[in-house]
N, CA and C of each residue as an Amber inpcrd file, in Angstrom:
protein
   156
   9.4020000  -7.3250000   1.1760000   9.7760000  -6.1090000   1.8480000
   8.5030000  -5.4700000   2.4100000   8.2970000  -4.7790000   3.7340000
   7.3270000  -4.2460000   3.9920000   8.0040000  -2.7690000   4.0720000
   7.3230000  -1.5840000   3.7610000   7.8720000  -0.2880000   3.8780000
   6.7670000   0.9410000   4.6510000   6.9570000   1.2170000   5.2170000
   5.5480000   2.3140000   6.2120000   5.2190000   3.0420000   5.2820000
   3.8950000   3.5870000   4.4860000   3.0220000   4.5400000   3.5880000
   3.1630000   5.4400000   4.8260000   3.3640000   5.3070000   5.8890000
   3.2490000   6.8810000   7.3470000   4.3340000   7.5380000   7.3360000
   4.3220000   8.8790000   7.8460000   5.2700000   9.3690000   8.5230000
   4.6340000  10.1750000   9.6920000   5.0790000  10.1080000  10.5240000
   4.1930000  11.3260000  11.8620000   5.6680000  11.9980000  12.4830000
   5.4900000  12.9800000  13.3470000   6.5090000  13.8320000  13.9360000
   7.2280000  13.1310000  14.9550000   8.6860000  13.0950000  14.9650000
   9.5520000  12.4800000  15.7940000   9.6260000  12.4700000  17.0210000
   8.6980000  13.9800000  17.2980000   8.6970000  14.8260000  18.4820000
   7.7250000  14.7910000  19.1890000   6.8010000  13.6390000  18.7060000
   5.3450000  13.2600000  18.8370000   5.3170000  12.8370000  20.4960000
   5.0050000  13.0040000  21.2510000   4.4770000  12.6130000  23.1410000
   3.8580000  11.5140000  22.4890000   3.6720000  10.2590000  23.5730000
   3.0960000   8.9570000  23.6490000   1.9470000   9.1910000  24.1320000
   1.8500000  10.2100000  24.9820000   0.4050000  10.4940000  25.8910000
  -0.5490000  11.4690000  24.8630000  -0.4010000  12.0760000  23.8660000
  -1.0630000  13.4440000  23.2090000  -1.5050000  12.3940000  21.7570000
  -2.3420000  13.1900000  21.0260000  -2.7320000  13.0430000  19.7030000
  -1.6670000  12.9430000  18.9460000  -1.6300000  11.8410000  18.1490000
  -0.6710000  11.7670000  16.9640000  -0.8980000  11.8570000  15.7260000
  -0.8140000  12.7350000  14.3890000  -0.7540000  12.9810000  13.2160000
  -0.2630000  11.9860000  11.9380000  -0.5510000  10.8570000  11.4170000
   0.1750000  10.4200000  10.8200000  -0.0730000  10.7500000   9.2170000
   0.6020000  11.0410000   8.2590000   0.1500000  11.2080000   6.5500000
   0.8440000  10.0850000   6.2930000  -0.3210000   9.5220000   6.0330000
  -0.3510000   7.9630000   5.1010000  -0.5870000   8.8040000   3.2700000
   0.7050000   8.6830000   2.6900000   0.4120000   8.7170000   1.4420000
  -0.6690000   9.9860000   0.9170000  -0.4650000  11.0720000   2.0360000
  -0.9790000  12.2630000   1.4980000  -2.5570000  12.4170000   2.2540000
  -2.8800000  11.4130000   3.1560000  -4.1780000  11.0990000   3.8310000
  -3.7850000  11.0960000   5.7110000  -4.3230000  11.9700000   6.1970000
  -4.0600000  12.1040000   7.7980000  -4.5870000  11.4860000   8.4700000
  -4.2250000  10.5370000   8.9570000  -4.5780000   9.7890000  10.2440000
  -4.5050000   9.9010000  11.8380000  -5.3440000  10.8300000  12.6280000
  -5.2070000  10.7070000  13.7830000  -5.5960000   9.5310000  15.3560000
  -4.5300000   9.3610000  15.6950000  -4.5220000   8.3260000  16.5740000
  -4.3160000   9.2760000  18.2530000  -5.4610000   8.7580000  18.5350000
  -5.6700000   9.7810000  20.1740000  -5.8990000   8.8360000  21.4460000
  -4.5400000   8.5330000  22.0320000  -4.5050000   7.7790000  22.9090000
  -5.4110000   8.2240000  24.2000000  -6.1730000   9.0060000  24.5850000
  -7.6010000   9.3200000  25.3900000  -8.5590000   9.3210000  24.4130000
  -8.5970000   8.4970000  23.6080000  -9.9190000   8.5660000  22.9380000
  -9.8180000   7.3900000  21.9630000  -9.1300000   6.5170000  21.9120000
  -8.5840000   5.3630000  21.3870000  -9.9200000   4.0950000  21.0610000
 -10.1210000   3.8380000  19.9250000 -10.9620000   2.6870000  19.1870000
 -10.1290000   2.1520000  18.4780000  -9.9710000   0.5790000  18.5280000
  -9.2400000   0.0980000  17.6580000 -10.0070000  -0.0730000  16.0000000
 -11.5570000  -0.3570000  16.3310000 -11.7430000   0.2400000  14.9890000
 -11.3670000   1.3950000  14.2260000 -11.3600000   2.5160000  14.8880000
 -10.8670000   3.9580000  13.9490000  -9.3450000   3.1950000  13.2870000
  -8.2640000   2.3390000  13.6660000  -7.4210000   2.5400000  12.7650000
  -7.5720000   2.0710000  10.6920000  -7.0010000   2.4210000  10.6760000
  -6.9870000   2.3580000   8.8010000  -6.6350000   0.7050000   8.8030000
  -6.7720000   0.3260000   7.6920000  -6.3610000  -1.1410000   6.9920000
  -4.6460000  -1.1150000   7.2750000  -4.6340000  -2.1130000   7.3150000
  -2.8990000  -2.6760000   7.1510000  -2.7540000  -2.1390000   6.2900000
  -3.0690000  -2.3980000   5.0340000  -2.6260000  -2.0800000   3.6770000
  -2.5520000  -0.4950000   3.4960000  -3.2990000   0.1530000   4.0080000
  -3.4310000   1.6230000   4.1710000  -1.9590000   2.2540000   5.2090000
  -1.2420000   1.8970000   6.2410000  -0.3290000   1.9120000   6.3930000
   0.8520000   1.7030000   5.6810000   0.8210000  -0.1060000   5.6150000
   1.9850000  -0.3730000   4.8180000   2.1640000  -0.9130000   3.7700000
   3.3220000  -0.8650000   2.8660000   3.4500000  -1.1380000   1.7440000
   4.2000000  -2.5420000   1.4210000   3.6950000  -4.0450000   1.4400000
   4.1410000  -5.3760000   1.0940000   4.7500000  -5.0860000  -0.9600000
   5.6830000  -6.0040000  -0.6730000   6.1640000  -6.4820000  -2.2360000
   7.0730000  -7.5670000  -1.9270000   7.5250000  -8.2260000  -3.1890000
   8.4970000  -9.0230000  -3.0580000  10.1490000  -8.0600000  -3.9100000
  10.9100000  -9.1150000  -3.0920000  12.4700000  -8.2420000  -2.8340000
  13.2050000  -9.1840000  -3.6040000  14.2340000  -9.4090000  -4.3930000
  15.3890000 -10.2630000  -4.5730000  16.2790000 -10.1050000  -3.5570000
């Protein structure tokens, strides 16, 4: 199962700064100012396990 540690606002513009709380930790993602280094680890997003 993979499950998102994010949540950001629904209401969020594609073009503006986006807010995400990973697990109580804010992550901003600023599409005019965009490094793909600045994003967090996979693992820092999402949450892997195994499922029956």
């Amino acid at each position: 199962m993979i499950e998102p540690r994010c949540a950001f606002d629904a209401d969020a513009k594609p073009d503006e700064a986006v807010e995400l709380d990973c697990d109580g930790q804010t992550v901003t993602i600023d599409p005019q100012d965009f490094e793909p280094d600045d994003l967090p680890d996979g693992s820092d997003l999402f949450s892997v396990y195994l499922a029956e």
